[in-house]
BAMARVO-231049 format. One record per residue (C-alpha): y, x, z. Coordinates in Angstrom, 1 decimal, padded with zeros to 4 digits. Layout:
BEGIN
north  east  up
Y  X  Z
...
// end
This chain:
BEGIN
north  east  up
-035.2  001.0  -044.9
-034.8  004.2  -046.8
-033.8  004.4  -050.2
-036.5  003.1  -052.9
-036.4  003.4  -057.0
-035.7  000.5  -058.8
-035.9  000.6  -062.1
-033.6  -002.3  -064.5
-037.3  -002.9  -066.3
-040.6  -000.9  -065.2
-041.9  -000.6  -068.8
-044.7  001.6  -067.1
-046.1  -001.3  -065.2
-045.8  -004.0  -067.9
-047.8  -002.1  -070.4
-050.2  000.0  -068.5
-052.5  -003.0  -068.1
-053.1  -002.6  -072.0
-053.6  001.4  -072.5
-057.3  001.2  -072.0
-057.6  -001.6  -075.1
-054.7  000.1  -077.6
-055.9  003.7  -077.0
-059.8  001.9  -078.3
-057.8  000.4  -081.3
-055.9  003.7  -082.1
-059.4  005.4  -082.4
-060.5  002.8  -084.9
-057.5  002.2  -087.3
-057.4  006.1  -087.7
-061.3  005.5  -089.1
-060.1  002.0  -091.1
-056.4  004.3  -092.4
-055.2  000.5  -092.9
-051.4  001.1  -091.4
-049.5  -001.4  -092.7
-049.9  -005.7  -093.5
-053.5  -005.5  -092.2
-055.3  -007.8  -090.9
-053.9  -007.5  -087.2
-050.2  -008.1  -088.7
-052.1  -011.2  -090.3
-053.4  -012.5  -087.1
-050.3  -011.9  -085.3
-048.7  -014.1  -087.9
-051.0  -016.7  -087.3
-050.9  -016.4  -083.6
-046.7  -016.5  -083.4
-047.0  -019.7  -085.2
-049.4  -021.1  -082.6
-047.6  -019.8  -079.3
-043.9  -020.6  -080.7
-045.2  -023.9  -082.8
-043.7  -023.2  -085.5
-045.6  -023.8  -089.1
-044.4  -020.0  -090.5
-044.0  -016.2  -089.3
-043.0  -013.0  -091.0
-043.2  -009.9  -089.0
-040.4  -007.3  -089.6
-039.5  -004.0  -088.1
-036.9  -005.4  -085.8
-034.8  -007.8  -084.2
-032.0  -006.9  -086.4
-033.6  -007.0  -089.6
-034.9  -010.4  -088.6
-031.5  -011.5  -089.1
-030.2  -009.5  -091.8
-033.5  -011.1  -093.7
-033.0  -014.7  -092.5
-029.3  -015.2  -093.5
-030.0  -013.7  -096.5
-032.7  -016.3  -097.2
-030.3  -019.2  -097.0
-028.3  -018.1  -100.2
-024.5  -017.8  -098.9
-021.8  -016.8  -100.8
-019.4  -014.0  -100.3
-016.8  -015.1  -097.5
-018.7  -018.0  -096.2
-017.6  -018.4  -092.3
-020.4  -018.6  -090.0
-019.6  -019.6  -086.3
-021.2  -017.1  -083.5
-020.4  -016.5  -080.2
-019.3  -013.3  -079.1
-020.7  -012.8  -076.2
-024.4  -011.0  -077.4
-025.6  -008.0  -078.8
-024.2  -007.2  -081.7
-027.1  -007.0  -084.0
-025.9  -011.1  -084.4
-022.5  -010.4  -086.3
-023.8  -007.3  -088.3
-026.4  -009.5  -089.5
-023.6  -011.4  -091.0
-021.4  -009.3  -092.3
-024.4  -007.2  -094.0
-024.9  -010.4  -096.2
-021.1  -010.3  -097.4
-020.3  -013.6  -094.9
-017.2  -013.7  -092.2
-018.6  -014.2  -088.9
-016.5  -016.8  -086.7
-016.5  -015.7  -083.0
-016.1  -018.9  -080.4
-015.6  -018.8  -076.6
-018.8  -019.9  -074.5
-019.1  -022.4  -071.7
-018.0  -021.2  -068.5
-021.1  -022.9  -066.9
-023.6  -021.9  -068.7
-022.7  -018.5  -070.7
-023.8  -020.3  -073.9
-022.1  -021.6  -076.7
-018.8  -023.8  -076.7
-019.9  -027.5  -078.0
-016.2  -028.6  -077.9
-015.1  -025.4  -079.6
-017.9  -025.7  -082.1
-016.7  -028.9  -083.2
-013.1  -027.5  -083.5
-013.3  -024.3  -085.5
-015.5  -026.1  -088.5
-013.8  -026.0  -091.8
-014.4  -026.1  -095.7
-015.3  -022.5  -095.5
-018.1  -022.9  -092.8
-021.9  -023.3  -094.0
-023.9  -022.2  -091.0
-023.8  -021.4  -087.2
-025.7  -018.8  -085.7
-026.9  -019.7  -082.6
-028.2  -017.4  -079.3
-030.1  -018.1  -076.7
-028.6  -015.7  -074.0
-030.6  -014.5  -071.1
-033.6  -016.9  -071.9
-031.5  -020.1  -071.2
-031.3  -022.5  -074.2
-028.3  -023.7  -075.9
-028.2  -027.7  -076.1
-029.2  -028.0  -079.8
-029.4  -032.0  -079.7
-025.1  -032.0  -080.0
-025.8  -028.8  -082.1
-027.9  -030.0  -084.2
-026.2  -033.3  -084.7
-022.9  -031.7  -085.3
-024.8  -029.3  -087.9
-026.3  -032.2  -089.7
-023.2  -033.9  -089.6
-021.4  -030.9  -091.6
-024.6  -030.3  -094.1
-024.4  -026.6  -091.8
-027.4  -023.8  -091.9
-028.7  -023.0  -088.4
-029.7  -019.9  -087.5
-031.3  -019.5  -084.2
-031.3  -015.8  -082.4
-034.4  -015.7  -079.9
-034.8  -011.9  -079.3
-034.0  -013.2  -075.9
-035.6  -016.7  -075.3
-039.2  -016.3  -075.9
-040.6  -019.7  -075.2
-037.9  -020.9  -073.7
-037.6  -024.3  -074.1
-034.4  -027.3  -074.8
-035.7  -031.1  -073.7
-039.9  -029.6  -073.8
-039.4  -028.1  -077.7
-039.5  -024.1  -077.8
-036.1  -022.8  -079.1
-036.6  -021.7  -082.8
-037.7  -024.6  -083.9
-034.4  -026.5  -084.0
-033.2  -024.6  -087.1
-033.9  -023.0  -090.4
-034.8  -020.2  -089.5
-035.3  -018.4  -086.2
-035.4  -014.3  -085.2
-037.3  -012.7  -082.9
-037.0  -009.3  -081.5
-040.1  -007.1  -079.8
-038.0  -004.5  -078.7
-039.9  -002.9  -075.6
-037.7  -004.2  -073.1
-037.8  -007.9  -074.3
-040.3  -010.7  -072.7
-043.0  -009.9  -075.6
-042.4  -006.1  -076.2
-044.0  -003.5  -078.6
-044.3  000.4  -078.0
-040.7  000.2  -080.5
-039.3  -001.5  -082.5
-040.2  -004.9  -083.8
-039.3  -008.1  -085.0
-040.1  -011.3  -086.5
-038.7  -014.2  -088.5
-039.8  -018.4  -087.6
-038.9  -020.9  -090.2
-040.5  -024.3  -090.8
-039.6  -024.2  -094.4
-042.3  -023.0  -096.8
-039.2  -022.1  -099.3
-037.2  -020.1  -096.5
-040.6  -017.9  -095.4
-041.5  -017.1  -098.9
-037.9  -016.3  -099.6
-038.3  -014.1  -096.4
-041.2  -012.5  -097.4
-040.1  -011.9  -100.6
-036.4  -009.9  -099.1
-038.7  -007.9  -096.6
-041.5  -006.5  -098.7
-039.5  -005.0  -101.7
-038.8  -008.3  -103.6
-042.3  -009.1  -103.5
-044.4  -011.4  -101.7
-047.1  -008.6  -102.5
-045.5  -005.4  -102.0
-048.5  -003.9  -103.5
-048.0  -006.4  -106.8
-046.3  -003.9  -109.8
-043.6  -006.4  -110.5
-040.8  -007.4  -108.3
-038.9  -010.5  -108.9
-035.4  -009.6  -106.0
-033.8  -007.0  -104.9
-035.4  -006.6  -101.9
-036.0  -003.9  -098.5
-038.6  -002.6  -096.9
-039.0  -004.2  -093.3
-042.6  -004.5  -092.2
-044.5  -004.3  -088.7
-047.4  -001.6  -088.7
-050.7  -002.5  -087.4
-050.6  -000.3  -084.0
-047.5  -002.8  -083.1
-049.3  -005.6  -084.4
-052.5  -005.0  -081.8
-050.5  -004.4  -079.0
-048.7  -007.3  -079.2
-052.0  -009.4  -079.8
-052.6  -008.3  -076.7
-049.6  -009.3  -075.2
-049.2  -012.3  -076.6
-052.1  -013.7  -075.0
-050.4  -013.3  -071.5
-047.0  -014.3  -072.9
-047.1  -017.9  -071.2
-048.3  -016.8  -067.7
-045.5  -013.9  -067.8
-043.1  -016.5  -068.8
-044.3  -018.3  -065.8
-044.0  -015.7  -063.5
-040.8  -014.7  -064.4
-039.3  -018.7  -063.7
-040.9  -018.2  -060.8
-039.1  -015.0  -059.5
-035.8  -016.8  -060.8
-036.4  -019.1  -058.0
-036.5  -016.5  -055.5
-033.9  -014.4  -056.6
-031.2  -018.1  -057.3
-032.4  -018.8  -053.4
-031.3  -014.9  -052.4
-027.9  -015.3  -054.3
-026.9  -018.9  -053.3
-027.6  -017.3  -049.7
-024.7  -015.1  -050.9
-022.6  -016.4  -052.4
-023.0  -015.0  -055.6
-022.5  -017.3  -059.5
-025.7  -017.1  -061.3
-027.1  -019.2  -064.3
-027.7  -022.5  -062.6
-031.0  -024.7  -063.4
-030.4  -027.8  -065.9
-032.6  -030.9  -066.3
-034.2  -030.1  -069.5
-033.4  -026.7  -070.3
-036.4  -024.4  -069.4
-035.1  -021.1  -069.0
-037.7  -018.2  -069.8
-035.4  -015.8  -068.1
-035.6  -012.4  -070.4
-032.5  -011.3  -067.6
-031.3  -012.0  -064.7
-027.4  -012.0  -064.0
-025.0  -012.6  -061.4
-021.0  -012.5  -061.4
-019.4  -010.6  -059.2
-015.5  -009.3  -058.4
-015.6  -005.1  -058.4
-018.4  -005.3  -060.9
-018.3  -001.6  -061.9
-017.8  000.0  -058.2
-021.1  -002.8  -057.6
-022.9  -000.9  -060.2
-022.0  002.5  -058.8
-022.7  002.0  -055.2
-026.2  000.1  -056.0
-027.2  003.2  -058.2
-026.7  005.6  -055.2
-028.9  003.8  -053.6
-031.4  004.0  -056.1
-030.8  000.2  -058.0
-030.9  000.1  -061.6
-028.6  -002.5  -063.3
-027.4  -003.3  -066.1
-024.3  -005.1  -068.0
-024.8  -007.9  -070.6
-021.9  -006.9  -072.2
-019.5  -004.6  -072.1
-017.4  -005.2  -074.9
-017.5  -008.4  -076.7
-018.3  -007.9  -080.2
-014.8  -009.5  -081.5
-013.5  -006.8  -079.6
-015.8  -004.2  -081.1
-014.0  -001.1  -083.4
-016.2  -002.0  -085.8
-014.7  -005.6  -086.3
-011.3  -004.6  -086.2
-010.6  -005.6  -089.3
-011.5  -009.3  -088.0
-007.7  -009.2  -086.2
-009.4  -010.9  -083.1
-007.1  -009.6  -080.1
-007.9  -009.6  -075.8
-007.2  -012.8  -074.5
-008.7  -015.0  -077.6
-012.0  -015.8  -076.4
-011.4  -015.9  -072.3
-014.4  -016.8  -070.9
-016.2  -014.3  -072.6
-013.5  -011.7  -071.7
-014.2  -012.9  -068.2
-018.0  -012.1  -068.3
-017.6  -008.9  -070.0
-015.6  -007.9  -066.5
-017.8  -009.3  -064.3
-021.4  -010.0  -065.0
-024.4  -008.0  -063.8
-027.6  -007.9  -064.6
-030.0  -007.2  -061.7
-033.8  -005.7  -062.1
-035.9  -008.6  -062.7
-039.7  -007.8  -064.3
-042.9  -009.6  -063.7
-045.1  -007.6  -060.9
-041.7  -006.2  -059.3
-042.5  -005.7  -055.6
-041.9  -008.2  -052.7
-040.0  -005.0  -051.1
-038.4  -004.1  -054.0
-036.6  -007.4  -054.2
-036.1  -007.4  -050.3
-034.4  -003.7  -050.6
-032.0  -005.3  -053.8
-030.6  -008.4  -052.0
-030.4  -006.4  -048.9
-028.4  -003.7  -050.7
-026.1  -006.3  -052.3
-025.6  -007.9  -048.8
-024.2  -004.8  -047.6
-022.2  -003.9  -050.5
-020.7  -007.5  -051.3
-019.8  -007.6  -047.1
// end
């Protein structure tokens, strides 16, 4: 078989399906000029809440300010500890420090790649008011001991879903365990705008209008003359908003087709050999990536790119061993598991729509190399 292109994520052929219907829209919100909280931002609202089951949404500009927003809704003090993993993008731990709190970094479990319950339990002090919780990959964290542990220790809960869209713990979709819940749209994510995007879930009336408040210039009216916070501006336009009206609508099937590829591609590596995210009774994965750990991770990477295989790694430095939290004093070696990953995890191309010969030419490439 000669050499074919596979791209990590074929952006091209996920969102060409909807060109026809946003190029329509563009032609009409030029005539309406209504950019920004119109009505389509409004419905998008709405429909969030009904897809994710959730009683509140706020859309934002991104992922990140999702978070920054949502901590800063719960009202922590300067130097209040909240527990993280480390093993995620770092958006998670800027959040926290951007609100004047210490973020906490614990190991995850070497099973799962999700947090530490054990380790949870254990790194809980005086100082510690919330826990910030991410749902890596698209598998779920198991938020019954979390939760109970949370409630247990009067603890916030903030739940990071940029990459878990609809992905489920014991039939309950994941951002609806905590206070307050942040979603990303970035383009590559299972529910992706044309750039950036984000939004915040909360079940608490006080929380969203709080939210609102933080994101729209201390008002819940930006256009109202007086502001009661100190606030930012963090706001989804209405060309986002359409396209992901449009996309939401397909959000479930996608989601199903992509649990249904993970079966494919979990048969492929259990052929050989190779340690992915196993299946769990009660945790419905929605599969935003699909990983695998391997020895000779980086020569891996190299030798599938000649041939034409895009991968990528999920991560490459933890963030406790970031530059930029330095100051932290967290050294190699603290957090092992997640020191382990960061040497030997892969992500593989995994998209809805990716071709039956695409993913023949991938695990036949691997076979090869890993021989």
């Amino acid at each position: 078989m000669t050499n074919l292109k596979i791209p990590f994520v074929d952006l091209k052929k996920i969102n060409l399906k909807y060109k026809k219907k946003f190029l329509n829209f563009l032609s009409s919100a030029i005539e309406d000029s209504n950019y920004i909280k119109g009505k389509k931002t409004e419905e998008l609202e709405k429909k969030i809440c009904k897809v994710f089951q959730c009683k509140n949404a706020l859309t934002v500009n991104s992922g990140t300010d999702a978070l920054i927003v949502g901590i800063k809704s719960l009202d922590l003090k300067n130097g209040d500890e909240i527990i993280t993993t480390s093993n995620t993008w770092i958006s998670s731990a800027y959040a926290i420090e951007l609100n004047n709190c210490k973020p906490i970094f614990i190991d995850v479990d070497k099973y799962d790649f999700q947090m530490d319950i054990n380790l949870f339990k254990k790194k809980i002090n005086k100082k510690t008011k919330a826990v910030l919780i991410t749902h890596l990959y698209g598998m779920p964290n198991n938020m019954k001991e979390i939760c109970k542990i949370a409630k247990k220790n009067n603890l916030f809960i903030i739940e990071d879903i940029a990459q878990s869209h609809l992905a489920k713990f014991r039939n309950k979709i994941v951002g609806n365990f905590g206070d307050v819940a942040c979603l990303s749209f970035y383009p590559s994510k299972n529910l992706g705008a044309l750039g950036d995007g984000g939004a915040i879930l909360t079940n608490s009336k006080k929380i969203y209008y709080k939210c609102k408040s933080l994101a729209n210039y201390g008002a819940t009216d930006f256009r109202k003359s007086n502001h009661n916070i100190i606030g930012i501006n963090s706001r989804l336009d209405e060309l986002q908003a359409y396209f992901l009206l449009e996309k939401l609508k397909k959000l479930k099937a996608d989601t199903i087709k992509r649990q249904k590829l993970a079966k494919i591609y979990d048969k492929k590596c259990h052929e050989l050999g190779l340690q992915y995210l196993p299946s769990k009774k009660n945790y419905h994965n929605s599969y935003h990536i699909y990983l695998v750990v391997v020895k000779n991770r980086n020569s891996l990477k190299k030798k599938l790119f000649k041939k034409g295989i895009n991968t990528k790694i999920h991560y490459e430095i933890p963030i406790h061993l970031q530059t930029a939290f330095k100051h932290l004093n967290y050294k190699k070696g603290d957090l092992p598991v997640t020191e382990y990953l960061s040497k030997n995890i892969l992500s593989l191309p995994f998209y809805p729509g990716i071709e039956e010969k695409k993913i023949s030419y991938l695990f036949k490439s691997l076979k090869e190399l890993l021989n």
